[in-house]
PDB file of N, CA, C, O and CB in Angstrom:
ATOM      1  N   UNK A   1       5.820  17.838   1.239  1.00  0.00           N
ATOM      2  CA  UNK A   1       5.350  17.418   2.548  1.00  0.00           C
ATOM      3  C   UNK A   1       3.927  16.897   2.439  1.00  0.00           C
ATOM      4  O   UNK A   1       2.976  17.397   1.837  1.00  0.00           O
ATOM      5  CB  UNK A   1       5.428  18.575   3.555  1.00  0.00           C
ATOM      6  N   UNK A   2       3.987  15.878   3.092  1.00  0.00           N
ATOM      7  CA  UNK A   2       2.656  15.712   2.888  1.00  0.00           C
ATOM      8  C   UNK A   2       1.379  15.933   4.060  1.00  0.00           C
ATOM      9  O   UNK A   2       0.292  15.370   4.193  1.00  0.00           O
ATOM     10  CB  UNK A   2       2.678  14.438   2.434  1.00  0.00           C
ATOM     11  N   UNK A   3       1.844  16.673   4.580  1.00  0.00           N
ATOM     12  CA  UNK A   3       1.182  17.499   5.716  1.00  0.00           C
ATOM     13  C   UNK A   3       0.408  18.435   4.961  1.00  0.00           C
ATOM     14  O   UNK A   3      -0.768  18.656   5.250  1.00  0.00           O
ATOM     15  CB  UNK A   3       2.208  18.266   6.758  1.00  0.00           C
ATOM     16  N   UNK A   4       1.103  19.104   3.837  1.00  0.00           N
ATOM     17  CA  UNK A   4       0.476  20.472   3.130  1.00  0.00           C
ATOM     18  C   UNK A   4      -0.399  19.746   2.055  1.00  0.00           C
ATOM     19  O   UNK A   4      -0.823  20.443   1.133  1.00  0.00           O
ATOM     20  CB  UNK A   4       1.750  21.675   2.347  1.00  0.00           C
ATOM     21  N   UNK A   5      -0.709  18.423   2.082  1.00  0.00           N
ATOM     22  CA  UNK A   5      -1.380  18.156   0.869  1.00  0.00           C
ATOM     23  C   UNK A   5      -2.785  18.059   1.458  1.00  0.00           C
ATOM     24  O   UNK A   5      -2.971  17.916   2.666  1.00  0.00           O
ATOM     25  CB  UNK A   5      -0.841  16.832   0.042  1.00  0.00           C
ATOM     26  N   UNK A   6      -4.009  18.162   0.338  1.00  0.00           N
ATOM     27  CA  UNK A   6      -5.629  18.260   0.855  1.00  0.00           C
ATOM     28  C   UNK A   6      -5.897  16.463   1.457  1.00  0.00           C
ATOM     29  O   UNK A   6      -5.328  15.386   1.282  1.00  0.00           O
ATOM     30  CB  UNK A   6      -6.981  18.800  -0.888  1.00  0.00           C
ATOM     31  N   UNK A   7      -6.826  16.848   2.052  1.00  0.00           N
ATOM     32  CA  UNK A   7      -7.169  15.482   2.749  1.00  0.00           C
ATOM     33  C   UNK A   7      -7.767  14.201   1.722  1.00  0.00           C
ATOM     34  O   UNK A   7      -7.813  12.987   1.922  1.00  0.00           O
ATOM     35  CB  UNK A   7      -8.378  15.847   3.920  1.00  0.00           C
ATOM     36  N   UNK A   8      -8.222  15.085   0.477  1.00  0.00           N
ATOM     37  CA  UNK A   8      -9.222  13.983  -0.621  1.00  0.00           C
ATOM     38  C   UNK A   8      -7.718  13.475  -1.034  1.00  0.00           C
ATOM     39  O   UNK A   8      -7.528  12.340  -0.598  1.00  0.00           O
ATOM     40  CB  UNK A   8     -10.543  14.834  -2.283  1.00  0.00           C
ATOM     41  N   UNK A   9      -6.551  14.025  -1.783  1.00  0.00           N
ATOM     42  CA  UNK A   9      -5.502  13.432  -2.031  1.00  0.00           C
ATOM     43  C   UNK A   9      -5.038  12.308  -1.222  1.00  0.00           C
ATOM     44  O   UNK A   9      -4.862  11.197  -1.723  1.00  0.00           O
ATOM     45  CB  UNK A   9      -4.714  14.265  -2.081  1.00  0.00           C
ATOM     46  N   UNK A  10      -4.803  12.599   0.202  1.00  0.00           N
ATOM     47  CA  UNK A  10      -4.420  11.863   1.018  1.00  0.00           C
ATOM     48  C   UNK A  10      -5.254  10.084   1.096  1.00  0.00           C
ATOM     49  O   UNK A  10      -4.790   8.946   1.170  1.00  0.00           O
ATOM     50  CB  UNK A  10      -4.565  12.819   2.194  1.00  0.00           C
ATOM     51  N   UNK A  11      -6.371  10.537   1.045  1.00  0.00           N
ATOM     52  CA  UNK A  11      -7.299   9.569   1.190  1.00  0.00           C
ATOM     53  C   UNK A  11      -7.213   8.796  -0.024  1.00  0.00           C
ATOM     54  O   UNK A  11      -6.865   7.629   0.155  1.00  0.00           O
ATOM     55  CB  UNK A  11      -8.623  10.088   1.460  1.00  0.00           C
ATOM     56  N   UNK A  12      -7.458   9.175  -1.306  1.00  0.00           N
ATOM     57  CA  UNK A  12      -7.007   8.500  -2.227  1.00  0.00           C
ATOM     58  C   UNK A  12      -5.654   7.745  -2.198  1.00  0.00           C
ATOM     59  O   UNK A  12      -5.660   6.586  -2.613  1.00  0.00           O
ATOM     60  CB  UNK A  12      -7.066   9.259  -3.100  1.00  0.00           C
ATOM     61  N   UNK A  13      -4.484   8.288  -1.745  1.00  0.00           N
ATOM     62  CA  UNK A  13      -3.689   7.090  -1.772  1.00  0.00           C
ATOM     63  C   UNK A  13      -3.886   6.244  -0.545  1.00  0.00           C
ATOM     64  O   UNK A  13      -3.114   5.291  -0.644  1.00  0.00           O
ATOM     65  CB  UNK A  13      -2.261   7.432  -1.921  1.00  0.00           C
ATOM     66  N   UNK A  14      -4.675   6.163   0.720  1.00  0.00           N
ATOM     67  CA  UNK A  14      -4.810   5.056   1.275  1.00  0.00           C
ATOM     68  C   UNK A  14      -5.561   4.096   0.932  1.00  0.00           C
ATOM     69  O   UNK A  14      -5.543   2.890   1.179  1.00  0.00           O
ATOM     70  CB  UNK A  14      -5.013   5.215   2.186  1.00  0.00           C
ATOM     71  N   UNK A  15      -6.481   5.012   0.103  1.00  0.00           N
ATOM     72  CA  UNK A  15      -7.584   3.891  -0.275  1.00  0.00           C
ATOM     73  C   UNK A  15      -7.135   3.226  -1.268  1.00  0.00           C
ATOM     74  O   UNK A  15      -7.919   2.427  -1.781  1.00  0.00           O
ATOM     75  CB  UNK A  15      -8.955   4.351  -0.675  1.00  0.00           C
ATOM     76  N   UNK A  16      -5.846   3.339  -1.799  1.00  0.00           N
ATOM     77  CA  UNK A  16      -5.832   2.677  -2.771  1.00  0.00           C
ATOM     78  C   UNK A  16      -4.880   1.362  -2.182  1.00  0.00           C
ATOM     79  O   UNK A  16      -4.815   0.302  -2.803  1.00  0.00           O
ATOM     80  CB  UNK A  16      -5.367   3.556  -3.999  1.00  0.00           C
ATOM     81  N   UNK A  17      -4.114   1.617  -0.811  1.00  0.00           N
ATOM     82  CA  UNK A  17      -3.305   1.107   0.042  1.00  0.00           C
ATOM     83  C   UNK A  17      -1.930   1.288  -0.058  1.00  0.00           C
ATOM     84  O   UNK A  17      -1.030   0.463   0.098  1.00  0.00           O
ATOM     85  CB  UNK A  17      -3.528  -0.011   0.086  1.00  0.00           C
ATOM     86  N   UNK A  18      -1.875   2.593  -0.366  1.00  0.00           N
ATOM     87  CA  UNK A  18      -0.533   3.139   0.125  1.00  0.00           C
ATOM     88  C   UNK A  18       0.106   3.459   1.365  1.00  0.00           C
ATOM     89  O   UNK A  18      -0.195   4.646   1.486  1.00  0.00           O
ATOM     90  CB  UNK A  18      -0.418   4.064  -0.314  1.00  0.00           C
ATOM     91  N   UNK A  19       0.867   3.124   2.467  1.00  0.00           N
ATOM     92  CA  UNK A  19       1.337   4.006   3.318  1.00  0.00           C
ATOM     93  C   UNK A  19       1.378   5.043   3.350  1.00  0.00           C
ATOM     94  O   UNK A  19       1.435   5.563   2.236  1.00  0.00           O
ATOM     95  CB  UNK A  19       2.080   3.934   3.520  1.00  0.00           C
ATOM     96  N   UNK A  20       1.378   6.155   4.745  1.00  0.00           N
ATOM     97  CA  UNK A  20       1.087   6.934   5.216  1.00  0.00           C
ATOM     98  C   UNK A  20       1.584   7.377   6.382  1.00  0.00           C
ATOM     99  O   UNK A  20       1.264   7.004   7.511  1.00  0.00           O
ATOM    100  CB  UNK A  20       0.246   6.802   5.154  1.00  0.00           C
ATOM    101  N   UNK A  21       2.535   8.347   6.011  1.00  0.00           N
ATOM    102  CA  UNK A  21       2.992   9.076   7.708  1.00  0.00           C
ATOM    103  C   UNK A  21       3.555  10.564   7.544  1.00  0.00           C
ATOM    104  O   UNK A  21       4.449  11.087   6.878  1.00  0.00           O
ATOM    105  CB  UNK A  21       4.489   8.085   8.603  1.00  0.00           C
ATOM    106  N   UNK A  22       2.438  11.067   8.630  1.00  0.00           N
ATOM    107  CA  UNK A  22       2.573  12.654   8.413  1.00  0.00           C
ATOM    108  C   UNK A  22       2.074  13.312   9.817  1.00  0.00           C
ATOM    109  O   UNK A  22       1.843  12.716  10.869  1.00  0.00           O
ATOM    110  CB  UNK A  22       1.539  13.246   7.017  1.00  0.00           C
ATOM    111  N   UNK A  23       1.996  14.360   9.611  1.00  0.00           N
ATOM    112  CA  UNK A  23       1.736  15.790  10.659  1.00  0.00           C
ATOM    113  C   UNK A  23       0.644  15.837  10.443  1.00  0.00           C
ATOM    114  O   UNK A  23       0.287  16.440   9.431  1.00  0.00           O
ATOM    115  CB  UNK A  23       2.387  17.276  10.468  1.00  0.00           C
ATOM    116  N   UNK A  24      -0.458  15.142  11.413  1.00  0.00           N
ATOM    117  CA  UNK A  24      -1.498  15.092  10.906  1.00  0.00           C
ATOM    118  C   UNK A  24      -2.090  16.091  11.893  1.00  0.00           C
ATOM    119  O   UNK A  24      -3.133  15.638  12.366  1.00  0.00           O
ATOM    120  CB  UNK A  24      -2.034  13.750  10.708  1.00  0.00           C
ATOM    121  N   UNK A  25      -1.711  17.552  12.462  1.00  0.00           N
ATOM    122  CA  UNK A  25      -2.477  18.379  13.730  1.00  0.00           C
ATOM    123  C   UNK A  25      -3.431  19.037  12.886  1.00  0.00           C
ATOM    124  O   UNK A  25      -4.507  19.237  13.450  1.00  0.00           O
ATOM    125  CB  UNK A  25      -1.504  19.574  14.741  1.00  0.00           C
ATOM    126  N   UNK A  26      -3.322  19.583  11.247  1.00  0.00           N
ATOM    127  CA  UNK A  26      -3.795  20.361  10.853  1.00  0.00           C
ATOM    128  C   UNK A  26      -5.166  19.893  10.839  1.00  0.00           C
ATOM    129  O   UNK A  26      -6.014  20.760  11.054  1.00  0.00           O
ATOM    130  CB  UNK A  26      -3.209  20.746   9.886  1.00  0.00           C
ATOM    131  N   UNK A  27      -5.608  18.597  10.614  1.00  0.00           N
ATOM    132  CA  UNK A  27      -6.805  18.227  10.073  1.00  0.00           C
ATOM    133  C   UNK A  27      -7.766  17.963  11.440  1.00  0.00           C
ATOM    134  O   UNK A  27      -7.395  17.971  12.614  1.00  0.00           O
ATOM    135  CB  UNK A  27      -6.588  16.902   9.050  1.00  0.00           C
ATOM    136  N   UNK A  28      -8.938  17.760  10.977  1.00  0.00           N
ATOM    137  CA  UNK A  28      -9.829  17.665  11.992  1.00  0.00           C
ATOM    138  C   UNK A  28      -9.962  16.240  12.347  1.00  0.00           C
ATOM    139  O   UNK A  28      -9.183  15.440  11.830  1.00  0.00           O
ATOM    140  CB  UNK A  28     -11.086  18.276  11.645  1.00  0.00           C
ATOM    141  N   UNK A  29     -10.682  15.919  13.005  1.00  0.00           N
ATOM    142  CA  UNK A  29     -10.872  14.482  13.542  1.00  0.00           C
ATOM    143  C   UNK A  29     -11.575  13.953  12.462  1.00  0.00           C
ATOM    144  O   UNK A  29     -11.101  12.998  11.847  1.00  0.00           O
ATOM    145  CB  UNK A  29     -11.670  14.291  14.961  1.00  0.00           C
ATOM    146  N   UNK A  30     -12.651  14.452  12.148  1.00  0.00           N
ATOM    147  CA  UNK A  30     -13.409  13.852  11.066  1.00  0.00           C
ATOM    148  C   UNK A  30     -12.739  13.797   9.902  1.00  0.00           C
ATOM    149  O   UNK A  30     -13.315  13.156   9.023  1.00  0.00           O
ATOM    150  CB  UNK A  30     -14.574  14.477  10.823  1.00  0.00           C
ATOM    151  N   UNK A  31     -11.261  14.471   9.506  1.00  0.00           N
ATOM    152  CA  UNK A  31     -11.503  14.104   8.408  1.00  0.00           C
ATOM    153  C   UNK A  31     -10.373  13.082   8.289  1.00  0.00           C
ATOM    154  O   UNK A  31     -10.146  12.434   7.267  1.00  0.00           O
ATOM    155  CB  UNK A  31     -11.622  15.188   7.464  1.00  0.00           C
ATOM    156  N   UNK A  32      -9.594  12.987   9.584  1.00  0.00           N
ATOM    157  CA  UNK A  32      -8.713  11.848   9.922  1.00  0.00           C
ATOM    158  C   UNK A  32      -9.315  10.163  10.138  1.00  0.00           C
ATOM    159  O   UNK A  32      -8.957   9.028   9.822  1.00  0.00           O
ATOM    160  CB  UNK A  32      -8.074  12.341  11.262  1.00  0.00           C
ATOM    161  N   UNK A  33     -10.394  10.791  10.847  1.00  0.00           N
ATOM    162  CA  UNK A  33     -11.462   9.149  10.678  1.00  0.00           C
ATOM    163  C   UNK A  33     -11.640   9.085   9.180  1.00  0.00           C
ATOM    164  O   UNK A  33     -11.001   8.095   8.821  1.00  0.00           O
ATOM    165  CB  UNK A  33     -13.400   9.165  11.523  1.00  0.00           C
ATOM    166  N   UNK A  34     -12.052   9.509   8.406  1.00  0.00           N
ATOM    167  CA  UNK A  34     -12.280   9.583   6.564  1.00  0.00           C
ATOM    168  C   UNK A  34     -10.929   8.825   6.517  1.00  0.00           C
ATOM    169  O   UNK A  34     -11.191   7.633   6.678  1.00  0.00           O
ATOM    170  CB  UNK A  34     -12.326  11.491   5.501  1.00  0.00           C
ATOM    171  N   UNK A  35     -10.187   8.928   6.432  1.00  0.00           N
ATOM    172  CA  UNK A  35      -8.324   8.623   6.242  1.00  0.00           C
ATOM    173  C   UNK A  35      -8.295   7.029   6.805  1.00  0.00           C
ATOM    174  O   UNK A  35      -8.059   6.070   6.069  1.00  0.00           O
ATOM    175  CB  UNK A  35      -7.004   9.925   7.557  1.00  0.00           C
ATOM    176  N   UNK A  36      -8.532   6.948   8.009  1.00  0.00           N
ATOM    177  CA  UNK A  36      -8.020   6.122   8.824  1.00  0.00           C
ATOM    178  C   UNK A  36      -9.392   5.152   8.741  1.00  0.00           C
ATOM    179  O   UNK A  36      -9.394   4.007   9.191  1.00  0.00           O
ATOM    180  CB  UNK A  36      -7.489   6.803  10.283  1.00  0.00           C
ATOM    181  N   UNK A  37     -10.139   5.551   8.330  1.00  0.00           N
ATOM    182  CA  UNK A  37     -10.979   4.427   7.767  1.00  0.00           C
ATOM    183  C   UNK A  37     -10.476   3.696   6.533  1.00  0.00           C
ATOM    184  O   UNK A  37     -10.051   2.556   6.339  1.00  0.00           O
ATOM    185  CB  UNK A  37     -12.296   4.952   7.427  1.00  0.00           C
ATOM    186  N   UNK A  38     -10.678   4.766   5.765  1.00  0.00           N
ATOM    187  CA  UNK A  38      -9.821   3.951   4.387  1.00  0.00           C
ATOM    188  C   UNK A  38      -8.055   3.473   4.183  1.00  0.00           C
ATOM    189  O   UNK A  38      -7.365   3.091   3.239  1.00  0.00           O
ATOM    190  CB  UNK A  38     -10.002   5.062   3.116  1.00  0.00           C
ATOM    191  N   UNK A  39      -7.890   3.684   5.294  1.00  0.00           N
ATOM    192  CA  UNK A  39      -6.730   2.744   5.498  1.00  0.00           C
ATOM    193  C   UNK A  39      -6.871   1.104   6.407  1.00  0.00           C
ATOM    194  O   UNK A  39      -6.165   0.097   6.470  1.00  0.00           O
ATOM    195  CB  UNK A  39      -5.692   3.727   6.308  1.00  0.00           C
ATOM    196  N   UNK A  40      -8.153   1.527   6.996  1.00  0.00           N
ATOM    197  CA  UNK A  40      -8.553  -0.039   7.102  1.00  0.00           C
ATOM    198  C   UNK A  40      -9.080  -0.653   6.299  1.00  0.00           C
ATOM    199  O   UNK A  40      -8.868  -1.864   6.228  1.00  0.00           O
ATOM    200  CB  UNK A  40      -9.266  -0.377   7.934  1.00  0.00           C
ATOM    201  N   UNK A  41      -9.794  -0.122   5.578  1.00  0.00           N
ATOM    202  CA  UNK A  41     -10.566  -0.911   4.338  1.00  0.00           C
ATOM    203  C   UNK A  41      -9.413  -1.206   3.039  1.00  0.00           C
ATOM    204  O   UNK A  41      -9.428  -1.922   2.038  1.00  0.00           O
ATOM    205  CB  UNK A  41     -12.012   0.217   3.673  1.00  0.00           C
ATOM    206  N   UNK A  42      -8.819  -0.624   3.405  1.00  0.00           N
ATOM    207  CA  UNK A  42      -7.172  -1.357   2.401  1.00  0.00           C
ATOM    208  C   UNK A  42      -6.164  -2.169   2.393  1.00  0.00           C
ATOM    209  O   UNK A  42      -5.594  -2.908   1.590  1.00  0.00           O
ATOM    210  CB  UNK A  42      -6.311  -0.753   2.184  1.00  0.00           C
ATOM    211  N   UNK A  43      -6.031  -1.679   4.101  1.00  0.00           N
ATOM    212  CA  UNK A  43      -4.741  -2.463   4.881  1.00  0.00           C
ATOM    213  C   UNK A  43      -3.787  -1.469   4.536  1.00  0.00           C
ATOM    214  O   UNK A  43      -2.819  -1.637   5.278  1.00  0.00           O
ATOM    215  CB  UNK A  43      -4.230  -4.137   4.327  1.00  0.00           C
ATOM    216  N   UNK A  44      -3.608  -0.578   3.818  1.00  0.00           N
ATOM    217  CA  UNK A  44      -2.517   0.624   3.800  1.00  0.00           C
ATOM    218  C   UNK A  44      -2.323   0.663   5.606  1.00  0.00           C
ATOM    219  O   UNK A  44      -3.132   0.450   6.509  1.00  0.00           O
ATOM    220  CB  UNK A  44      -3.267   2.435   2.924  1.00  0.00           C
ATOM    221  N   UNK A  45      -0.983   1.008   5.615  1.00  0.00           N
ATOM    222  CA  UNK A  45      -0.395   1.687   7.085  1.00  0.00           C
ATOM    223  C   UNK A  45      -0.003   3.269   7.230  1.00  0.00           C
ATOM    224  O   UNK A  45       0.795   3.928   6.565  1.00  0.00           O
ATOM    225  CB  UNK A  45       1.025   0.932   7.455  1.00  0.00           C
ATOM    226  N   UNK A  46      -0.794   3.633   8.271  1.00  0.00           N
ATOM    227  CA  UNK A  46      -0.826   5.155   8.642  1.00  0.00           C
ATOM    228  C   UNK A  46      -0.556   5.163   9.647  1.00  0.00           C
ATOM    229  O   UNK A  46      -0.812   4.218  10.393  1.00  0.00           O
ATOM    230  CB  UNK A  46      -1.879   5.938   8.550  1.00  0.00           C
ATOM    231  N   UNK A  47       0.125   6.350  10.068  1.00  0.00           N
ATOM    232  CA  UNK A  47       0.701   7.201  11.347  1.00  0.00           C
ATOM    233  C   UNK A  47       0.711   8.623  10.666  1.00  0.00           C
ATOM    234  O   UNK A  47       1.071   9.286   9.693  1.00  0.00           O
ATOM    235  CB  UNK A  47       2.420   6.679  11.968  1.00  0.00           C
ATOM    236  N   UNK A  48       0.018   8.614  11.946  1.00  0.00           N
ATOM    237  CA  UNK A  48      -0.433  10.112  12.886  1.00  0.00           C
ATOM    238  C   UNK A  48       0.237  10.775  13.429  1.00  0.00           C
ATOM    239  O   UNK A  48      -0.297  10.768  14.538  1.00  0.00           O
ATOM    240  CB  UNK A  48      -1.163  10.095  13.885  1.00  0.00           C
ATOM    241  N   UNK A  49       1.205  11.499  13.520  1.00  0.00           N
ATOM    242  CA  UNK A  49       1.825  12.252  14.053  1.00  0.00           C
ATOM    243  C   UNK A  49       0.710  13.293  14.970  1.00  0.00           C
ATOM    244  O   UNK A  49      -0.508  13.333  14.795  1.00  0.00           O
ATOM    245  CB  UNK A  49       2.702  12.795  12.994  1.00  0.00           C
ATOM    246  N   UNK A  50       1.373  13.969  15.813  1.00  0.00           N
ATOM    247  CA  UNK A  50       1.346  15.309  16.809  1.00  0.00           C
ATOM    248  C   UNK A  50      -0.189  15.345  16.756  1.00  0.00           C
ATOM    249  O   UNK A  50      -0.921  16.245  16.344  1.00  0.00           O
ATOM    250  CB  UNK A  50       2.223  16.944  16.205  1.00  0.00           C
ATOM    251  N   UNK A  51      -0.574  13.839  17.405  1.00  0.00           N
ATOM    252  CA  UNK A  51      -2.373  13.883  17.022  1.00  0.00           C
ATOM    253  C   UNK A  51      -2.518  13.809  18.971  1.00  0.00           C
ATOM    254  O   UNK A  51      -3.673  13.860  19.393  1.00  0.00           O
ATOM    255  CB  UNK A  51      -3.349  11.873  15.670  1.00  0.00           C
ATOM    256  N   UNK A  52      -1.456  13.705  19.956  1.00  0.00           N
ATOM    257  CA  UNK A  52      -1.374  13.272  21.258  1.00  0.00           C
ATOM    258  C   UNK A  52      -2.311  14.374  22.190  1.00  0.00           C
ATOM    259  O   UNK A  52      -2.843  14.002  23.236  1.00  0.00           O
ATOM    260  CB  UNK A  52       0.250  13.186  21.678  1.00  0.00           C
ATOM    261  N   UNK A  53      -2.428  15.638  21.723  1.00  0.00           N
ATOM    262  CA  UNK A  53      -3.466  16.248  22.497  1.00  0.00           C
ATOM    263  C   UNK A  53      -4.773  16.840  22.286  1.00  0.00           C
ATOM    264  O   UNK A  53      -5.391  17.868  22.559  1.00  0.00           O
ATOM    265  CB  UNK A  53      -3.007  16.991  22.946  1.00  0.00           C
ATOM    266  N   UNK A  54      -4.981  15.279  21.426  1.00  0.00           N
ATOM    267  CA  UNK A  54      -6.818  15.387  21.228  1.00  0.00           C
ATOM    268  C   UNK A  54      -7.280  14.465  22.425  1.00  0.00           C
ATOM    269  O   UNK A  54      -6.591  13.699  23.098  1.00  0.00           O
ATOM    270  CB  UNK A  54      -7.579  14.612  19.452  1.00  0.00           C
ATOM    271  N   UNK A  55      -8.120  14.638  22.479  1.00  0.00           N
ATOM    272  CA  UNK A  55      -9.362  13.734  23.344  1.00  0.00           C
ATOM    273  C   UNK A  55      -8.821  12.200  23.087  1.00  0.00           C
ATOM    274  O   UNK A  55      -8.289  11.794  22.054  1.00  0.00           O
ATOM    275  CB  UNK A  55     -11.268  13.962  22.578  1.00  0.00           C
ATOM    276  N   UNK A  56      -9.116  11.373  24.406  1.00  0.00           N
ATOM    277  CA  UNK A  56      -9.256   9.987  24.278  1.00  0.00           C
ATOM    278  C   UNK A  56     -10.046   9.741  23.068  1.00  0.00           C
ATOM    279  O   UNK A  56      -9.714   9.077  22.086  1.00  0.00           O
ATOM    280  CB  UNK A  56      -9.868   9.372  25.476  1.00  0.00           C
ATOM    281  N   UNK A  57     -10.931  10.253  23.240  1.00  0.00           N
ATOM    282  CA  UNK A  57     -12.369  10.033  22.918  1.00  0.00           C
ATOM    283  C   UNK A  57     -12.174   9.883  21.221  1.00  0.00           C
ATOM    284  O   UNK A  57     -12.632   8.980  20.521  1.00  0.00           O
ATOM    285  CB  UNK A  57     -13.481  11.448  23.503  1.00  0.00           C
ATOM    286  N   UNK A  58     -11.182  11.291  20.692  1.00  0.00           N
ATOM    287  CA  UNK A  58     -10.749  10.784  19.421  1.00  0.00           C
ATOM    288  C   UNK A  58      -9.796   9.894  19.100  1.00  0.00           C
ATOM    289  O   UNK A  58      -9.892   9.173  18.107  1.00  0.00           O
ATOM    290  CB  UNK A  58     -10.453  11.602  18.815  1.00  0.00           C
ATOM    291  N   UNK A  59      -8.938   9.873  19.800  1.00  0.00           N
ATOM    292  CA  UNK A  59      -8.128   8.767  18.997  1.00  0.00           C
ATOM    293  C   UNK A  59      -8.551   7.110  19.093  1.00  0.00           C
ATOM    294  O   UNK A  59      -8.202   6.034  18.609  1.00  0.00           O
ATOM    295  CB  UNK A  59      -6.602   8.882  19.544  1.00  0.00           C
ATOM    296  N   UNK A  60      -9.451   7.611  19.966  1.00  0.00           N
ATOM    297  CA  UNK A  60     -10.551   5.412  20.230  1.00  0.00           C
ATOM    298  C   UNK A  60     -10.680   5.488  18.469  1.00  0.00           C
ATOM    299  O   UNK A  60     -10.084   4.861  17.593  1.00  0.00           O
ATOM    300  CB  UNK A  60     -13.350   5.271  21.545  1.00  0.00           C
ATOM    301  N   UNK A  61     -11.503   6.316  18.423  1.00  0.00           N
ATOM    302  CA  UNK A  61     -12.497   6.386  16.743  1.00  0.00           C
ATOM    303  C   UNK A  61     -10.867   6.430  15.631  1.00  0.00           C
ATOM    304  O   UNK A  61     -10.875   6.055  14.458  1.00  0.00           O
ATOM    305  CB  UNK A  61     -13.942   8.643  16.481  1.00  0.00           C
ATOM    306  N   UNK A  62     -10.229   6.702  15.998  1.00  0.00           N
ATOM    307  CA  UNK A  62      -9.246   6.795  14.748  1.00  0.00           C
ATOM    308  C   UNK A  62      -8.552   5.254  15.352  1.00  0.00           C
ATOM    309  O   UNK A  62      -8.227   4.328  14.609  1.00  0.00           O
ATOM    310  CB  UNK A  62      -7.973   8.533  14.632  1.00  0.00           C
ATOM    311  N   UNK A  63      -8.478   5.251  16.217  1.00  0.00           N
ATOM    312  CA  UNK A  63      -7.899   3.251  16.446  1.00  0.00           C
ATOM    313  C   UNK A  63      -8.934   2.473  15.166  1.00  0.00           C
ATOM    314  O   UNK A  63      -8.727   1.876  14.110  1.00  0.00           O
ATOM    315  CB  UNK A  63      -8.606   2.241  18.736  1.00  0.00           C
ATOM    316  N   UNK A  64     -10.124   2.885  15.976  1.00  0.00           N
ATOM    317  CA  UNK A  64     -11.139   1.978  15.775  1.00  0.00           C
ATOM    318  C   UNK A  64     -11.839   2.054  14.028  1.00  0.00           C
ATOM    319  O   UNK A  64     -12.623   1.286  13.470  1.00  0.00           O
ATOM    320  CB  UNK A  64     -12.269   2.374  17.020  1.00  0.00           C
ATOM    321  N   UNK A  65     -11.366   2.933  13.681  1.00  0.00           N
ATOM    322  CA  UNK A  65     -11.584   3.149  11.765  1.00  0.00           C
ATOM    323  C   UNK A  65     -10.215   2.167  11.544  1.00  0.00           C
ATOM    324  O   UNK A  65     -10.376   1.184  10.821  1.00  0.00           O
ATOM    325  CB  UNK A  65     -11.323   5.358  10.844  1.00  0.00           C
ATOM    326  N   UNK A  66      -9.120   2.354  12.030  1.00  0.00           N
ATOM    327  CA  UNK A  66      -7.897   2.042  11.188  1.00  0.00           C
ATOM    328  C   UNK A  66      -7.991   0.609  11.132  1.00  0.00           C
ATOM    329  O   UNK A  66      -7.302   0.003  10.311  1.00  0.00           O
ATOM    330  CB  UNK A  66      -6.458   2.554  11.777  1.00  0.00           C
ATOM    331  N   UNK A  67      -8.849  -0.071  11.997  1.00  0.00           N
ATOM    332  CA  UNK A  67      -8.546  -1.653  12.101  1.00  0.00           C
ATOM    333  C   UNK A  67      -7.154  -2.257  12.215  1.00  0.00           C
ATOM    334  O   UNK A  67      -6.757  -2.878  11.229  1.00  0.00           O
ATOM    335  CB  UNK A  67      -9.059  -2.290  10.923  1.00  0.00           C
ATOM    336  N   UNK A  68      -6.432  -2.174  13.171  1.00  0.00           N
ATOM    337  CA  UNK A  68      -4.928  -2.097  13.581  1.00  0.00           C
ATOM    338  C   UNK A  68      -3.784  -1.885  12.036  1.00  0.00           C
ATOM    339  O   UNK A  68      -2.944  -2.635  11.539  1.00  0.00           O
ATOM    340  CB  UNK A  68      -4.572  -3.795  14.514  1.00  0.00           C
ATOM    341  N   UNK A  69      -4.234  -0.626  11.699  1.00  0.00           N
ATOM    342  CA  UNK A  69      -3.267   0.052  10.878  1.00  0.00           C
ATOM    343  C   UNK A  69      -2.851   1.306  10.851  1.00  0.00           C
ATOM    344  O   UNK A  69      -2.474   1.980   9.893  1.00  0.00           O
ATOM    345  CB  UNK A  69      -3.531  -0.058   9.884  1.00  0.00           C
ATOM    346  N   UNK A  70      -2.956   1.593  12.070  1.00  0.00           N
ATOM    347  CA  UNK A  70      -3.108   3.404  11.920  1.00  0.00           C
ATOM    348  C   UNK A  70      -2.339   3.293  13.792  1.00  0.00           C
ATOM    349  O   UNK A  70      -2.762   2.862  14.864  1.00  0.00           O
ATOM    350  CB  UNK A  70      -5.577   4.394  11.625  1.00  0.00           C
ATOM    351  N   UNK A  71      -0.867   4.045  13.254  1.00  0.00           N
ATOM    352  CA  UNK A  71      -0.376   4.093  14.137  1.00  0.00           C
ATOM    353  C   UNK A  71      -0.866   5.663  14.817  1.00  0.00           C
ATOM    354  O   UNK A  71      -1.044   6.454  13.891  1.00  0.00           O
ATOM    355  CB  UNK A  71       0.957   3.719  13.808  1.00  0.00           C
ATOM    356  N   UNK A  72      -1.152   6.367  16.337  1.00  0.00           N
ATOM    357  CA  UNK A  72      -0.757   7.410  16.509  1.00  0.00           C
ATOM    358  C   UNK A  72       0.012   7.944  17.385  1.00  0.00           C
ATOM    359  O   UNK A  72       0.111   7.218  18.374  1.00  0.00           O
ATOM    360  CB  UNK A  72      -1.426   7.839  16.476  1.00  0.00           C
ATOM    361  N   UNK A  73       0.637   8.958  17.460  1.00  0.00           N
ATOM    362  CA  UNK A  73       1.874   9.431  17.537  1.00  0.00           C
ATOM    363  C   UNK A  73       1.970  10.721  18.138  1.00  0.00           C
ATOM    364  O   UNK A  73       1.191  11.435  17.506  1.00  0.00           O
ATOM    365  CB  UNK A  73       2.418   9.431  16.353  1.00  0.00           C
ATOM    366  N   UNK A  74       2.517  11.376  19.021  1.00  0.00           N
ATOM    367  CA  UNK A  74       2.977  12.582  19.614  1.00  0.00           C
ATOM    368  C   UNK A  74       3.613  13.289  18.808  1.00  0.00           C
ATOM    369  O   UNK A  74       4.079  14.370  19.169  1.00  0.00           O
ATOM    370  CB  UNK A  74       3.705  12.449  20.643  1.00  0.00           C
TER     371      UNK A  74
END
């Protein structure tokens, strides 16, 4: 699963521009912006799962890192 994997793993395969789709509730915002940044700076595609009851406020910043690649998701 890749829900149970650490966030530096994760990030490494976006940054390298791999796709991406997982259960992302465990992690914090910050370290989902880390993610969803480097999936814009790749063009890798991510989705967010069960990310729907954070703040507006976070998922603007995780839009706005992904550069329309970062889907999120309930």
């Amino acid at each position: 699963m890749l829900s149970n994997k650490p966030i530096d793993d994760l990030w490494r395969v976006a940054a390298a521009g791999g796709g991406l789709d997982f259960d992302a509730s465990r992690y914090s915002t910050d370290q989902l912006w880390r993610l969803a940044a480097a999936a814009g700076n790749s063009g890798a595609k991510l989705t967010l799962r069960k990310v729907g009851d954070r703040a507006t406020d976070d998922l603007w910043r995780l839009a706005a890192a992904g550069k329309g690649n970062v889907v999120l998701s309930d």
